[in-house]
C-alpha positions as CSV (number, residue, x, y, z in Angstrom):
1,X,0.1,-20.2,-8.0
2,X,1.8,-20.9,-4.7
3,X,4.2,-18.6,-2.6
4,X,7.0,-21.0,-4.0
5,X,6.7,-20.4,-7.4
6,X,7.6,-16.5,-6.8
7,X,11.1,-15.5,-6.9
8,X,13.2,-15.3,-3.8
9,X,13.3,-12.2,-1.6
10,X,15.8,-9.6,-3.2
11,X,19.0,-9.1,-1.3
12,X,19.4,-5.2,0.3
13,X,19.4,-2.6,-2.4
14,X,22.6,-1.6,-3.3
15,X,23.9,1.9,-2.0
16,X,24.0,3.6,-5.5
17,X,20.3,2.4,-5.3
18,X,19.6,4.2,-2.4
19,X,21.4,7.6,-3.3
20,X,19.6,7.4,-6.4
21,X,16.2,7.5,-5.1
22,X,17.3,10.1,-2.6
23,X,18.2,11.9,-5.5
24,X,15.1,11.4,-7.4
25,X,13.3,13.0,-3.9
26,X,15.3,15.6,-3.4
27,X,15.3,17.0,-7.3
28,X,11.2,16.8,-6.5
29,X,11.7,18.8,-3.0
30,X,13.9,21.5,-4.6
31,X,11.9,21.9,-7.6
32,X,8.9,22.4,-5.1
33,X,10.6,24.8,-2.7
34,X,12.3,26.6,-5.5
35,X,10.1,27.2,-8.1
36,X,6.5,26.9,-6.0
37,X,4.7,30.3,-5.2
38,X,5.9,31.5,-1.8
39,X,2.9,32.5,0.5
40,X,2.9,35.8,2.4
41,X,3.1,33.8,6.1
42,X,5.4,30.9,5.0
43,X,6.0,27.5,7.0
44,X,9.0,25.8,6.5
45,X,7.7,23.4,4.5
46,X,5.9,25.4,2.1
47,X,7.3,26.9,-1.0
48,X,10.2,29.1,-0.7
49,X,10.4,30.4,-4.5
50,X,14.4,31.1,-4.2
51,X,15.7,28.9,-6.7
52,X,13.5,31.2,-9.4
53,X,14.7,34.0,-7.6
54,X,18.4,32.8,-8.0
55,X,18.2,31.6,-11.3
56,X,16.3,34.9,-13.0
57,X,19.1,36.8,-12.7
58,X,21.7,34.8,-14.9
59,X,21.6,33.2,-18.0
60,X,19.6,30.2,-16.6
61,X,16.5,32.4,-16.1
62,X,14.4,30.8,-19.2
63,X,14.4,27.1,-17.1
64,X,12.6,28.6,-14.9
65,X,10.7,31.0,-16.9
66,X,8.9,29.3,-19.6
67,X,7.3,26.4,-19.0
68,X,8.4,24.2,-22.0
69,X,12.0,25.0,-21.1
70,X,11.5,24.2,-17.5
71,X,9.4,20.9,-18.2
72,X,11.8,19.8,-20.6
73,X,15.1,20.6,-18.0
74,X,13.6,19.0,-15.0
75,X,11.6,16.6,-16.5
76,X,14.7,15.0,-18.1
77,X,17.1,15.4,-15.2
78,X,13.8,13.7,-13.1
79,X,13.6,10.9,-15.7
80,X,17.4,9.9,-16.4
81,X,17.6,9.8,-12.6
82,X,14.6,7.4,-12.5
83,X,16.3,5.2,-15.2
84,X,19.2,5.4,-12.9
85,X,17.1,4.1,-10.3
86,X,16.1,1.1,-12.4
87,X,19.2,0.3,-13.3
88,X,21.4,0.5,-9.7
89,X,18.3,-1.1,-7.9
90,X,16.0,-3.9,-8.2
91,X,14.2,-2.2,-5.0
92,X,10.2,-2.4,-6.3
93,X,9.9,0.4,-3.3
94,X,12.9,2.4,-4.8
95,X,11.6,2.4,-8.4
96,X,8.0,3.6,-6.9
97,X,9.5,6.8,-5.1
98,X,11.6,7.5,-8.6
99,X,8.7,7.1,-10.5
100,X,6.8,9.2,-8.1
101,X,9.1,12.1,-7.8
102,X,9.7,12.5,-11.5
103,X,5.8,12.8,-11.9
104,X,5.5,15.7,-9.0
105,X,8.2,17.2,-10.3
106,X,6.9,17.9,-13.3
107,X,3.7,18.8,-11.8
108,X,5.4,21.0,-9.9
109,X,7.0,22.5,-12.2
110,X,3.8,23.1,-14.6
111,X,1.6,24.6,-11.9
112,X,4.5,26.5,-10.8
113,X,4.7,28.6,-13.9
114,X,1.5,27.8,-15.5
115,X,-1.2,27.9,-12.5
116,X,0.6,29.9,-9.8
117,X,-2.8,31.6,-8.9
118,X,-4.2,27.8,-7.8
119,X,-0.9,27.2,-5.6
120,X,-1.0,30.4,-3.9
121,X,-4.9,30.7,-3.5
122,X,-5.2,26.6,-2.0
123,X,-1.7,26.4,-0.4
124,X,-0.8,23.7,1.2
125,X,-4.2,22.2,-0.2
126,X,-2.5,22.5,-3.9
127,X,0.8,21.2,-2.8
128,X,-1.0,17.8,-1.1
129,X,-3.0,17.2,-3.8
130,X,-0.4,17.5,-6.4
131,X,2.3,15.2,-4.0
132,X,-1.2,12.8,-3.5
133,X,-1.4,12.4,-7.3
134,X,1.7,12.0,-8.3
135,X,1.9,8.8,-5.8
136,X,-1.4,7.8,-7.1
137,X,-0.2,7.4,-10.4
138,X,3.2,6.2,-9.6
139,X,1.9,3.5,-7.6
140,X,-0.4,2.3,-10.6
141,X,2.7,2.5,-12.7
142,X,4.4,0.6,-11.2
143,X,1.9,-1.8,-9.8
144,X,3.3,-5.4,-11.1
145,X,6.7,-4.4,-9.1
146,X,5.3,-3.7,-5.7
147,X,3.2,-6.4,-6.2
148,X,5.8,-8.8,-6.8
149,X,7.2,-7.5,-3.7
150,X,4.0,-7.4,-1.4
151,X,3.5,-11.7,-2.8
152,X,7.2,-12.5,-1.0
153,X,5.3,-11.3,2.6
154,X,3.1,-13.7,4.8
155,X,-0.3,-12.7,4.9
156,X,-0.1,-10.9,7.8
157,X,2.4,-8.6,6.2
158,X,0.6,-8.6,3.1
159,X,-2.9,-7.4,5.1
160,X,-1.0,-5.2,6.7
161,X,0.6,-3.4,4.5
162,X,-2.0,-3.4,1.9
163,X,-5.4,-2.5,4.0
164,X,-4.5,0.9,5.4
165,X,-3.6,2.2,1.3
166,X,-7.2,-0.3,0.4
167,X,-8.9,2.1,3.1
168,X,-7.6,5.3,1.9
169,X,-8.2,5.2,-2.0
170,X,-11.7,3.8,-0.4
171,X,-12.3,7.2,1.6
172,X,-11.1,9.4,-1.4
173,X,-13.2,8.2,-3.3
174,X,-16.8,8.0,-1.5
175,X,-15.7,11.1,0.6
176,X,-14.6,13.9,-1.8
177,X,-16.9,16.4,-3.0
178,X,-15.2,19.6,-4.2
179,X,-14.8,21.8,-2.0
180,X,-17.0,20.7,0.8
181,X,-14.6,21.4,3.8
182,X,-16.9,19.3,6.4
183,X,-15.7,15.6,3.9
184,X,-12.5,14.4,5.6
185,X,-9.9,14.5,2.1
186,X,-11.9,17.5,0.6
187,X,-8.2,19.2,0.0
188,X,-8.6,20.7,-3.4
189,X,-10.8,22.5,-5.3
190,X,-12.4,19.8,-6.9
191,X,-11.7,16.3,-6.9
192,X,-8.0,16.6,-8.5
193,X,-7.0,13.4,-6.8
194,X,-9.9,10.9,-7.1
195,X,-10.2,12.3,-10.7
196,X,-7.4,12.3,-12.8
197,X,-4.7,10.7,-9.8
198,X,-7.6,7.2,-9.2
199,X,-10.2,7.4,-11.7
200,X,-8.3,8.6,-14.6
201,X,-5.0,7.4,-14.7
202,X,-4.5,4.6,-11.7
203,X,-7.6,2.9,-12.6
204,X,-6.8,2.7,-17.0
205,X,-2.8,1.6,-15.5
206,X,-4.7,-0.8,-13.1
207,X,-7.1,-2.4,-16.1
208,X,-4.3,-2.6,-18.6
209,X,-2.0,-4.6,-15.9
210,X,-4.5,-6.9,-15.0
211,X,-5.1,-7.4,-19.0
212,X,-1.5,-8.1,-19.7
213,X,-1.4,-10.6,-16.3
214,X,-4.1,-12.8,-18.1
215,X,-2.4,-12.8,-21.6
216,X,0.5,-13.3,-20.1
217,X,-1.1,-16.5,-18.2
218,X,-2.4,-17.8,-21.9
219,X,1.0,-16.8,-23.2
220,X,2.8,-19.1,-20.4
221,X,0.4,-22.4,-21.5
222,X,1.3,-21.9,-25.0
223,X,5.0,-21.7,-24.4
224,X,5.0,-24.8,-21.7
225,X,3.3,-26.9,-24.5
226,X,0.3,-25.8,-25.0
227,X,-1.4,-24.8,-28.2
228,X,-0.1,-22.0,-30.2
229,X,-3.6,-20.0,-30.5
230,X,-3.4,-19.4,-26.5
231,X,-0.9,-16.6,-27.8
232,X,-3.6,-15.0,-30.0
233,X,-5.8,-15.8,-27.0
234,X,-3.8,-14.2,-24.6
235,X,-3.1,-11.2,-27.1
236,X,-6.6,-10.5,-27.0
237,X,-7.4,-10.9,-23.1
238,X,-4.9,-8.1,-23.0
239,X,-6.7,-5.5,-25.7
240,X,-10.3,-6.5,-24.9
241,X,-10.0,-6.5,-20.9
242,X,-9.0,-2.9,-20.7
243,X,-10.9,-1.8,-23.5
244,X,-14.1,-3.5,-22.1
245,X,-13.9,-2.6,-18.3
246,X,-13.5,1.2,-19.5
247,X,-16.7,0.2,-21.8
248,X,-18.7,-1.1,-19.0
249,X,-17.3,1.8,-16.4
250,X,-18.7,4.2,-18.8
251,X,-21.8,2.5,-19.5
252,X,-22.1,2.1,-16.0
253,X,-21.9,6.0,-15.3
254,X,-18.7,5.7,-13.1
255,X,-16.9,7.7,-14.7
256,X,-16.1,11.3,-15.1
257,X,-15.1,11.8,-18.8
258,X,-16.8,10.7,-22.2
259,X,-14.9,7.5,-23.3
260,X,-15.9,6.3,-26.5
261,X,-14.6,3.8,-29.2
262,X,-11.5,6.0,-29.5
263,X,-10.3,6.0,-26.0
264,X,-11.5,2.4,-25.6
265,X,-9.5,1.5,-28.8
266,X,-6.2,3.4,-27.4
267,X,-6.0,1.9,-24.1
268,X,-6.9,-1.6,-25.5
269,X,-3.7,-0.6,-28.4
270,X,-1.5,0.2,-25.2
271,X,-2.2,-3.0,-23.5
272,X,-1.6,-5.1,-26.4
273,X,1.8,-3.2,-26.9
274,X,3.0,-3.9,-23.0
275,X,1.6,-7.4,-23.5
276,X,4.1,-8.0,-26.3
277,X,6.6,-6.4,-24.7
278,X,6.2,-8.6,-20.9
279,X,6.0,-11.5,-23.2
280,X,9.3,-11.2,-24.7
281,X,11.4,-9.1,-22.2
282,X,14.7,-10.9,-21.3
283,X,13.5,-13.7,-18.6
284,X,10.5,-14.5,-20.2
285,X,11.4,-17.4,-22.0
286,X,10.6,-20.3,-19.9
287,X,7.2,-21.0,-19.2
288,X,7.7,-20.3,-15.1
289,X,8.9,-17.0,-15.7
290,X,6.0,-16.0,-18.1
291,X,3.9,-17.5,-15.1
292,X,5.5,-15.2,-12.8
293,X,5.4,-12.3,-14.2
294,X,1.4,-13.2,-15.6
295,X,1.0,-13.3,-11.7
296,X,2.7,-9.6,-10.4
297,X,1.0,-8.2,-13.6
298,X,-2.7,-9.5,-12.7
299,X,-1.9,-9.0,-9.1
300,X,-0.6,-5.5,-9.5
301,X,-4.0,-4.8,-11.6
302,X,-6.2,-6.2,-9.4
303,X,-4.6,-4.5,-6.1
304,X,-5.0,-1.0,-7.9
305,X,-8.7,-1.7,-9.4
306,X,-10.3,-3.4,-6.2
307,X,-10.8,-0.3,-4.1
308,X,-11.5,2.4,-7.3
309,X,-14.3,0.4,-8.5
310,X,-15.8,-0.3,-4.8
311,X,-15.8,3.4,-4.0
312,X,-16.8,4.4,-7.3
313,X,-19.8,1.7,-6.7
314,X,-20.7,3.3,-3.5
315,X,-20.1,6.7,-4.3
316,X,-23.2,6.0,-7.1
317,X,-25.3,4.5,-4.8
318,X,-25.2,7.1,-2.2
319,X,-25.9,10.0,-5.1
320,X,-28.8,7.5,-6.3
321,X,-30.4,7.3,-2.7
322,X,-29.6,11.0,-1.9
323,X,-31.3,12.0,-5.8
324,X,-34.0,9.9,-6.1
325,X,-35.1,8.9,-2.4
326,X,-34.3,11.2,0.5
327,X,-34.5,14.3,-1.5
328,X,-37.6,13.1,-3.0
329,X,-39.3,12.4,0.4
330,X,-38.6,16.3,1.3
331,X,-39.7,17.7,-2.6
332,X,-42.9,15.1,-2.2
333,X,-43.6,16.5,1.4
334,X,-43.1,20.2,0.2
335,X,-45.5,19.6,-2.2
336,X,-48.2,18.7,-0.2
337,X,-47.3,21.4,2.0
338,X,-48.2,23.9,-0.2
339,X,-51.2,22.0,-1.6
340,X,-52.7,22.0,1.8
341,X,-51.8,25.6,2.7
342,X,-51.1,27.4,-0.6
343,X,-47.5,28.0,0.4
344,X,-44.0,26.5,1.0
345,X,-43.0,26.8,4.6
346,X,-40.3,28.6,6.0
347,X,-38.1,25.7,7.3
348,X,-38.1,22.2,6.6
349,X,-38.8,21.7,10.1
350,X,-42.4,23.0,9.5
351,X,-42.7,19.5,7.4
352,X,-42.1,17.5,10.8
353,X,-44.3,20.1,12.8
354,X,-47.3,19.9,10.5
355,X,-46.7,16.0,10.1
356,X,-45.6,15.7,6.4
357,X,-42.4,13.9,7.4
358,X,-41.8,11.9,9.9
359,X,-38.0,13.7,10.4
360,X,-35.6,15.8,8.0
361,X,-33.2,12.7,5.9
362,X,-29.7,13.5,5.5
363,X,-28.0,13.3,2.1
364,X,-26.3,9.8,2.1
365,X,-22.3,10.2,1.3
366,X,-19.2,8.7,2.9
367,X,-18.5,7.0,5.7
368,X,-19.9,7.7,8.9
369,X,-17.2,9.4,11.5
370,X,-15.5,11.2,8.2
371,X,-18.0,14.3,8.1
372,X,-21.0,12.4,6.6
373,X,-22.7,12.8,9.8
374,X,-22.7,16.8,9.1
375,X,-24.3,16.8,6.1
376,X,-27.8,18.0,5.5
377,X,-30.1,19.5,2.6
378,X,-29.7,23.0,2.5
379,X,-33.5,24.8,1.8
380,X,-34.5,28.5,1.1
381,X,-38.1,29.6,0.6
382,X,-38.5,31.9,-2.6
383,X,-42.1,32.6,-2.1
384,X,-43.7,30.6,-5.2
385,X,-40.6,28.6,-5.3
386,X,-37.7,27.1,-3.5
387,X,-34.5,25.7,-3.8
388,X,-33.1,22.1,-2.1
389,X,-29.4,21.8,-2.1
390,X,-26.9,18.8,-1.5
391,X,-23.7,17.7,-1.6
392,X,-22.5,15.2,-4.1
393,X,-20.0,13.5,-5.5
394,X,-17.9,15.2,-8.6
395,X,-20.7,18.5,-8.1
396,X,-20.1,21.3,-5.7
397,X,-23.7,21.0,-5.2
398,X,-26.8,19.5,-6.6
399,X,-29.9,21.5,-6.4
400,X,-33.6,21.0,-7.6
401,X,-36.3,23.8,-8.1
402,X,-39.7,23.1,-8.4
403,X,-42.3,24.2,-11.6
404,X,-42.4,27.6,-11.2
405,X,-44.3,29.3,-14.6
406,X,-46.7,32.5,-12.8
407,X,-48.9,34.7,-15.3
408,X,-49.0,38.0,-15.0
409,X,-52.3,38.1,-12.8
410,X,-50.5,35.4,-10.4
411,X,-52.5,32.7,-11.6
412,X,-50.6,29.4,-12.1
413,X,-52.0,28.9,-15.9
414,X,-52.3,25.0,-17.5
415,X,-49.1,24.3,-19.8
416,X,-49.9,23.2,-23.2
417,X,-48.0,20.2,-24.3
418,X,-45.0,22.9,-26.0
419,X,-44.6,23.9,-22.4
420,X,-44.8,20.4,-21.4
421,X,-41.9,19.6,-23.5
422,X,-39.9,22.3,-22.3
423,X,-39.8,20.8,-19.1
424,X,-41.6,23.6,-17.1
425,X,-44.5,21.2,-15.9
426,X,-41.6,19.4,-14.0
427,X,-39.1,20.7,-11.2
428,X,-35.9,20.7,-12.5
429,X,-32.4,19.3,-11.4
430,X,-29.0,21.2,-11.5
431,X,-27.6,17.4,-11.8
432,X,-29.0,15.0,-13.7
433,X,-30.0,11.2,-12.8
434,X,-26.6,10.1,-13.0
435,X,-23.4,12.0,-11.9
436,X,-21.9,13.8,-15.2
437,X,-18.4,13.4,-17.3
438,X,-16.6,16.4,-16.4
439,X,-15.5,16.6,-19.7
């Protein structure tokens, strides 16, 4: 569909628009000052904790106490400003930010009462991570508006407004690995952000936009003149296109929780119900403005998925390499190491002395200039056994330990096939073939 066919540019965004969303902010900035834990040496920026000071001595002291009270006060206050928002301003930029701030402050909130020790202990680590989220998700939310808005630029505008976000999501996701602190974006304690912020949440609202946009494309055929079963048609692009990337994501191994028929069938049910709803929202009714809005919906999706499932893709393939080649090379060379001397050696370095490797591999992950270049398998020599360590994405670390089974004399005795089974005539991985569901 051209450029033409999408609505005019909105005019400015009226002022009650504008104090709205500054309102929206600023209930998230003094929830966040207020209620967060306050660190021993504080920067201005960083919690304060005087609104729960201020509040726990008069009757107000449960809202910021107990956590349902508190969730349920400033999650409301946060939400019927964000439907103020909506209503004052067409602004897909405004409605983002509202959407946004409601969503950290309620994180905010929670881990304010709930998880104070993870604030406190990660700082300003927790309160990025938590802000990062929250705009993760809000963004995905609210995906067909800014992308209604980012189709009214030129292409330079669009490029230019779109790379730089393309680039980060990218870099979150290849680069994070816990708490590595030499991966650039390594700011939690695990992967909060690429977890539940991308690979949780953004990517099942990016899947279920782009499933409504191409239901709501059948939808728009039917309704111009075409045949009535393109509505059945388009109702089930939008249930099976969620349902079946998140089928193929998990059978793919990208990602990090179980989903089975149940999940699948839930986000397939939720994209069927938004389809239904797009398709008979007030404006919908003529066949251009079901093409319109099947085009901000599929673009929306498709903006959010595109750099997920490409760092998700690489992220796999450097664990794969890393796994199954380069730390192989160095287990394959220790191996003959000790076959030729009856003993591992010291340092991996003895392998490129003593000619068993030609150099020491690096585990593969991120980009280069990010702290990839730093990494490197971590080795200690137990005697009769070792231990090779690397960084990976999702673990903390990923380590392998050879066969180790030693009689009592020291003689390495022949397993029988029970033993065999068991595993010990094998070395043995911390982390399997493929990176795990973390729950």
């Amino acid at each position: 569909m051209s450029d033409a066919a999408l609505p005019a540019p909105r005019a400015r965004p009226p002022i009650a628009g504008l104090v709205l969303t500054a309102a929206a902010v600023g209930l998230a900035v003094l929830v966040y000052l207020g209620l967060g834990p306050r660190p021993k040496a504080r920067a201005w920026w960083e919690p304060s904790g005087n609104l729960a000071r201020v509040l726990g001595d008069t009757s107000l002291a449960p809202l910021v106490e107990e956590t349902t009270l508190a969730l349920g006060g400033f999650g409301l206050a946060a939400a019927a400003i964000a439907a103020a928002v909506f209503a004052t301003t067409r602004s897909a930029l405004a409605r983002f930010l509202a959407v946004s701030a409601a969503l950290a402050t309620l994180s905010f909130v929670f881990y304010a009462l709930e998880a104070r020790f993870v604030w406190s202990f990660f700082r300003w680590r927790w309160s990025a991570t938590l802000l990062l989220a929250a705009l993760a998700v809000g963004a995905a939310a609210t995906a067909p508006l800014l992308a209604a808005s980012w189709l009214r630029l030129g292409w330079r505008g669009r490029v230019a407004s779109y790379l730089p976000l393309f680039l980060g999501v990218l870099a979150f996701e290849r680069n994070i690995t816990g708490t590595d602190q030499s991966l650039r974006f390594a700011i939690s304690p695990w992967p909060f952000v690429q977890i539940f912020g991308l690979e949780v949440v953004a990517a099942c609202l990016g899947a279920l936009a782009l499933g409504v946009g191409l239901g709501l494309a059948a939808a728009a055929r039917a309704r111009s003149g075409g045949s009535a079963a393109l509505w059945a048609l388009g109702a089930l692009c939008a249930a099976l296109l969620p349902a079946g990337a998140l089928a193929l994501a998990a059978y793919r191994d990208l990602l990090p929780f179980r989903a089975g028929a149940g999940v699948a069938g839930a986000l397939g049910a939720a994209s069927l119900a938004a389809f239904a709803l797009a398709a008979t929202a007030g404006g919908a009714r003529r066949p251009e403005a079901l093409f319109r809005r099947a085009l901000v919906f599929g673009v929306g999706g498709a903006l959010v998925l595109a750099p997920i499932a490409l760092g998700q893709t690489l992220a796999r393939l450097d664990y794969v390499e890393t796994r199954d080649q380069r730390a192989q090379a160095i287990i394959d060379a220790l191996a003959r190491h000790r076959e030729r001397t009856s003993a591992y050696p010291d340092d991996l370095a003895e392998l490129v002395a003593a000619g068993e490797l030609e150099h020491i591999p690096s585990p593969r992950i991120g980009f280069p200039g990010m702290g990839a270049g730093s990494q490197s398998f971590v080795y200690q020599n137990f005697g009769e056994s070792y231990l090779l360590e690397f960084s990976a994405p999702r673990w903390i670390q990923c380590a392998y330990n050879p066969p180790y089974v030693i009689e009592e004399d020291g003689a390495e005795p022949e397993l029988d096939a029970e033993d065999e089974d068991d595993g010990l005539s094998e070395g043995a991985w911390s982390c399997p073939s493929k990176p795990p569901e973390l729950w």
